[in-house]
N, C-alpha and C positions, 0 to 999 in steps of 0.2 A: 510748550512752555506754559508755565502756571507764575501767574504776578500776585504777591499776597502782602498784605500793608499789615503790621505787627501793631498791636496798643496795648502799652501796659508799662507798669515800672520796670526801670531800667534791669532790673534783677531778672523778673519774669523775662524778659525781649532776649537776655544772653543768654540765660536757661534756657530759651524756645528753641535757640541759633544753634546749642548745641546737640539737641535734642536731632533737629534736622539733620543737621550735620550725618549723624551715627545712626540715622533713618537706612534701610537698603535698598526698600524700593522705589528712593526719588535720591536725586544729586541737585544738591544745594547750587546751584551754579552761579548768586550773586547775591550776595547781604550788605546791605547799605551801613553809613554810619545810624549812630539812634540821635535820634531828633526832639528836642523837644517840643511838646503842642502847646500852642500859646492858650494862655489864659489859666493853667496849672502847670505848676512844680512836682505835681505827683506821678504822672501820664507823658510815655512818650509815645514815640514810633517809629518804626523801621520797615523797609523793604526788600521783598526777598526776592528769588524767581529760583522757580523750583522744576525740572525736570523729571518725569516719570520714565524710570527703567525697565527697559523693554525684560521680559520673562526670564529670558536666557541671561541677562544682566543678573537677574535677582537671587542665582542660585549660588 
């Protein structure tokens, strides 16, 4: 399993999410809510966990 912190405007973060998503060779297996980071209104972040698919998965 792969833990990955997302930053970015809230547009780019569900762009990113679905991009993952419709990825073959990993499974998105948990996306958080998006958060905002204190001290700006422009920047958020989110957290993912991403699974890599085994070979025979990816065909």
């Amino acid at each position: 399993m792969i833990k990955v912190r997302l930053m970015g405007t809230q547009n780019d973060i569900s762009r990113f999410e679905r991009i993952l998503r419709k990825t073959a060779e990993i499974e998105l297996t948990e996306f958080s809510d998006i958060y905002r980071n204190k001290g700006t209104n422009k920047y958020y972040r989110a957290y993912a966990e991403v699974e890599m698919k085994k070979t025979a998965e990816r065909k």
